[in-house]
Each structure stands twice: as structure tokens, then as C-alpha cells.
C-alpha positions as CSV (number, residue, x, y, z in Angstrom):
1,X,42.9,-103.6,42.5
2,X,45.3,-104.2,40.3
3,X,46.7,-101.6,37.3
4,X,45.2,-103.2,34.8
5,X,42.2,-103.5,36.0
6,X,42.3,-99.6,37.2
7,X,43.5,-98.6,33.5
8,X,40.7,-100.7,31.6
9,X,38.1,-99.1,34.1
10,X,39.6,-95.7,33.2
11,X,39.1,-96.0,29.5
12,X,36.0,-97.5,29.6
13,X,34.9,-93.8,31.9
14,X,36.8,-91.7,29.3
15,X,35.1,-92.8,26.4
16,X,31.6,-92.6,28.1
17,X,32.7,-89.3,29.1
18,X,33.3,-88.3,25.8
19,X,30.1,-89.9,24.6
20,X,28.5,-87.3,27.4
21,X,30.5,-84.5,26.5
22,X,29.5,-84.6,22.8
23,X,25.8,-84.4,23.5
24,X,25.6,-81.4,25.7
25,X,24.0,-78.5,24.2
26,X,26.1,-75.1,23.8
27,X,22.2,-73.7,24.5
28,X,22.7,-75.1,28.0
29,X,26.4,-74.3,29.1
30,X,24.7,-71.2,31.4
31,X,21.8,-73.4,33.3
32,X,21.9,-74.4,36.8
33,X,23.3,-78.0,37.6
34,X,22.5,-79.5,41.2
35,X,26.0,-78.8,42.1
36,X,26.1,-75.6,44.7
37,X,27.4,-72.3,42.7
38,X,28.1,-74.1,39.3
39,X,26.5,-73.9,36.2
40,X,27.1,-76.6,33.3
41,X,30.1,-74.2,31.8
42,X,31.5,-74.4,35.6
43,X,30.9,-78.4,36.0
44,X,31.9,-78.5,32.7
45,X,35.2,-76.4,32.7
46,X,36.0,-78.7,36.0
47,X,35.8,-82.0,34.6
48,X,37.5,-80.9,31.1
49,X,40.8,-79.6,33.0
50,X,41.1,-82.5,36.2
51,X,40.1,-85.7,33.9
52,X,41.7,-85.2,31.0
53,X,44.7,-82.5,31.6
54,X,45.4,-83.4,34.9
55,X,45.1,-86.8,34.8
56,X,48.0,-86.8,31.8
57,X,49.7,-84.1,34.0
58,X,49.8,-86.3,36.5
59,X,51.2,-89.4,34.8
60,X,54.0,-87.3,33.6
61,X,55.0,-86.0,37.2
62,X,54.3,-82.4,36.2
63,X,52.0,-79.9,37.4
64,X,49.3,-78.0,35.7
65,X,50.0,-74.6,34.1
66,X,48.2,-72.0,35.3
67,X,47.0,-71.3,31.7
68,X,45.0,-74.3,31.6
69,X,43.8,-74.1,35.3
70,X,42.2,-70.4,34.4
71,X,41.2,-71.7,30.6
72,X,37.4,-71.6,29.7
73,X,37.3,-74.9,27.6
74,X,33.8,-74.5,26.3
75,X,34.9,-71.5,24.7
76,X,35.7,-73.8,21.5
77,X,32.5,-74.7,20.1
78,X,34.6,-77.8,19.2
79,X,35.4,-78.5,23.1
80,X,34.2,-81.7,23.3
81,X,36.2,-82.7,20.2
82,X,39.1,-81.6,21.9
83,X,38.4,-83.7,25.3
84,X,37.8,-86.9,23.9
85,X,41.2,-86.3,22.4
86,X,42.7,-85.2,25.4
87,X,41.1,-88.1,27.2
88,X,43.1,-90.4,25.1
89,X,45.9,-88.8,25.1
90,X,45.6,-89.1,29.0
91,X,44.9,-92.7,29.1
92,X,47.5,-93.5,26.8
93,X,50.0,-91.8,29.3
94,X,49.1,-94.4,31.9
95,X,49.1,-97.2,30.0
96,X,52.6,-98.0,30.6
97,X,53.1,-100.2,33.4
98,X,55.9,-97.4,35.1
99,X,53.5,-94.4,35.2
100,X,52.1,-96.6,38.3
101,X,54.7,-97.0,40.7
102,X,55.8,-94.8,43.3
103,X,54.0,-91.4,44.3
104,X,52.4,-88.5,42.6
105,X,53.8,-84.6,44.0
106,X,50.4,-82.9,44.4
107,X,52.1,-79.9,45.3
108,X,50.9,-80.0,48.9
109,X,51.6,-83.7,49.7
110,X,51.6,-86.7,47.5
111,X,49.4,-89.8,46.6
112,X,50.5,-93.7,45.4
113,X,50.3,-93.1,42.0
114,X,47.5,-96.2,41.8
115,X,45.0,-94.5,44.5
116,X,45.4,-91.2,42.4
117,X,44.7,-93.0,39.5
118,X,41.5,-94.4,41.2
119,X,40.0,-91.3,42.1
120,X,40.8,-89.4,38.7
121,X,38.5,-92.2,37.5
122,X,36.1,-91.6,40.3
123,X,36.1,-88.1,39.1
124,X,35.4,-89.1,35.5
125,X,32.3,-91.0,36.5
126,X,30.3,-88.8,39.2
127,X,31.2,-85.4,37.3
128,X,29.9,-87.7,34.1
129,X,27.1,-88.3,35.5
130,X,27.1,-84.6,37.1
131,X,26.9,-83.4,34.2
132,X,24.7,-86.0,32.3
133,X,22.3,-85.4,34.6
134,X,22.4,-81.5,34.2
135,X,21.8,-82.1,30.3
136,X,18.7,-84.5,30.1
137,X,21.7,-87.6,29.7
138,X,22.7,-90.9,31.7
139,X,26.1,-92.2,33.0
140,X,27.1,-95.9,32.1
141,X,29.6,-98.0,33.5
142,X,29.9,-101.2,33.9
143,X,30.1,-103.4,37.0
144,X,33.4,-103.3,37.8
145,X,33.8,-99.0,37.0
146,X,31.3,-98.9,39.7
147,X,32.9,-100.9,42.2
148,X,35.7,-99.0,41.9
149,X,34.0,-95.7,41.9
150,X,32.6,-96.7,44.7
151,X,35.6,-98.0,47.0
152,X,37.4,-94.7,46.1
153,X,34.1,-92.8,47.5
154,X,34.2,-94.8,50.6
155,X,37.7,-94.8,51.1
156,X,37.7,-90.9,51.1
157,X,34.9,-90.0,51.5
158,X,35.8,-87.9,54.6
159,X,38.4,-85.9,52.6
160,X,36.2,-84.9,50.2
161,X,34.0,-83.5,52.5
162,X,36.9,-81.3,54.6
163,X,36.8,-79.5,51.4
164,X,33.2,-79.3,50.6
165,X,33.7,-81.8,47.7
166,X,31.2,-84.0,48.6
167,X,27.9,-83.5,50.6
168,X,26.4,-85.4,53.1
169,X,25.9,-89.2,52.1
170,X,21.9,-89.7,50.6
171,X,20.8,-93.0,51.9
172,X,19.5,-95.4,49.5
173,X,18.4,-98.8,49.7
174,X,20.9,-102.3,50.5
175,X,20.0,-103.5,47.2
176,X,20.6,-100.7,45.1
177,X,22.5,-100.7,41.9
178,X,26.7,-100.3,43.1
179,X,26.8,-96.9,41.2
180,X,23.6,-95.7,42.4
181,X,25.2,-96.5,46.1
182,X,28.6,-94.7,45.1
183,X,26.7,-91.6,44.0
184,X,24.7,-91.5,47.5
185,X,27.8,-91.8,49.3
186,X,29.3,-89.0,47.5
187,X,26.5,-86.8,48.3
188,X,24.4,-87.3,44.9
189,X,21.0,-88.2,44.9
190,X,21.0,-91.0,42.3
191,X,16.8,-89.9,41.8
192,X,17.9,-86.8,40.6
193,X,18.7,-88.4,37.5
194,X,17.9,-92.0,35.9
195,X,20.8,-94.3,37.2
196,X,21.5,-96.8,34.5
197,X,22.2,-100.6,35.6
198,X,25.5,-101.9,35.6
199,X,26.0,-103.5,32.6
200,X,27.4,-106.8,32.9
């Protein structure tokens, strides 16, 4: 898939993110989410500081600070404010044509910067919907967001589940919506939560 197509893919995930993240209710930042061990705060805190910090971090070559790693972002009752902000200041980062050539230093290996790219976006859409789903909400994308989402869950897949990032795959039917099909092959149950159709 080409940049372009990646990057338009990725803002249309960060602003439904931030459409997401400005509807979740402070009240429910402490309830269970179907994610083993996490709460909303936790999901929350997760998707705040690898989506929006760390995907600008990572455009820029640099690693993340250990301030941010430990930070609480719900703390600020404005922290959703704050991520749709950060979102664009992390899309903006890739948008030059630069930022996607060569390899990203992970700190323990590296990644094409284009197949990082791709699975910050995957991480954007099944943590939205994560969390949409923990908070009464639905995850859009379009079409092509879910194709993506899903060749970046099938592609690794395996990875993700050497460190417990992604359960078994849920099966669902051949003729299921492609997001619905990326979710269960990440370990989701797309029943847990109404699926919206691709739009188109």
C-alpha cells in the first residue's frame, strides 16, 4: 500500500479516535473493559501514549521519555482535548513524504518505517473500538481503514500473540464485514460490540 494511501487511512482513524475519546465518561475510566487486567483508565492510558505520542515519536526517530511512558493521561479532565491535538500533531509529522523511508529504531530491533506506520494505525482502530465498546460507543472506518487494519492483523498476527497482545482468532462468518474479520483475527469478538459497516 502505498504512503498516501497509509497516511489518509491514518487520519481518517485519528479523528474517529478523537470523536471516541471525547465521549467517554470520566464516571467510567475505573470499569472493566473485555481486555484481560485493564480497566478503561488502563486501555485508555495505552492508546493515548502508543497512537498519538508514539506514533509522532516515531516519525521523528526518537524514543519515548519515560515521563510519558509512566504518565496517567486521564488525569486531565481535558485529556481528550489534549489527544485529539496530539493526534494531529502526530499525523502531521508523517505527512511528509521523508518520514517514510528507511527504518524505525524500536530500541530492540527496527521496522520499515511504512509497516510501522500500518500497525500504529491498526492500533488506532482495534484499541478505538476497544475502547468504544467499553463505553456504550462504535468504531467507524471506512473500507479501505479496514482493509488495512486487517492485512496488518494477518500479517502479524503471530507476533502479537508471542506477547499476549492478541488472543486467539474468534471465527466469524466468510461474508462478514472486513473490520468485523480484522477484529476476530486479532482476538476480538466483533458481537461484543455493534460493528458498524464499512462506509463506502
Amino acid at each position: 500500500m502505498k504512503y498516501d494511501e497509509t497516511h489518509r487511512y491514518m487520519s481518517e482513524c485519528a479523528a474517529e479516535a478523537a470523536r471516541v475519546a471525547r465521549g467517554v465518561p470520566a464516571a467510567r475510566l475505573n470499569e472493566p473493559t473485555h481486555c484481560p487486567d485493564w480497566d478503561v483508565r488502563a486501555l485508555v492510558n495505552h492508546w493515548v501514549l502508543y497512537t498519538s505520542h508514539g506514533l509522532e515519536h516515531r516519525a521523528r526517530r526518537k524514543q519515548l521519555p519515560e515521563e510519558l511512558v509512566a504518565r496517567d493521561f486521564t488525569a486531565d479532565p481535558s485529556w481528550a482535548d489534549a489527544y485529539a491535538a496530539q493526534l494531529d500533531r502526530a499525523v502531521a509529522a508523517w505527512a511528509d513524504p521523508a518520514v517514510w523511508e528507511g527504518e524505525v529504531d524500536l530500541g530492540g530491533g527496527a521496522l520499515p518505517a511504512d509497516e510501522l506506520a500500518a500497525m500504529i494505525v491498526k492500533e488506532m482502530a482495534v484499541h478505538g473500538w476497544d475502547v468504544a465498546v467499553a463505553t456504550g460507543r462504535r468504531f467507524r472506518v471506512s473500507e479501505g481503514a479496514a482493509r488495512l487494519v486487517l492485512e496488518v492483523v494477518e500479517r502479524h498476527g503471530d507476533l502479537y500473540r508471542q506477547y499476549d497482545g492478541f488472543a486467539d482468532p474468534v471465527p466469524v462468518p466468510d461474508d462478514a464485514p472486513t473490520f468485523a474479520r480484522a477484529l476476530a483475527a486479532s482476538g476480538r469478538d466483533p458481537r461484543q460490540g455493534a460493528v458498524a459497516e464499512a462506509d463506502h
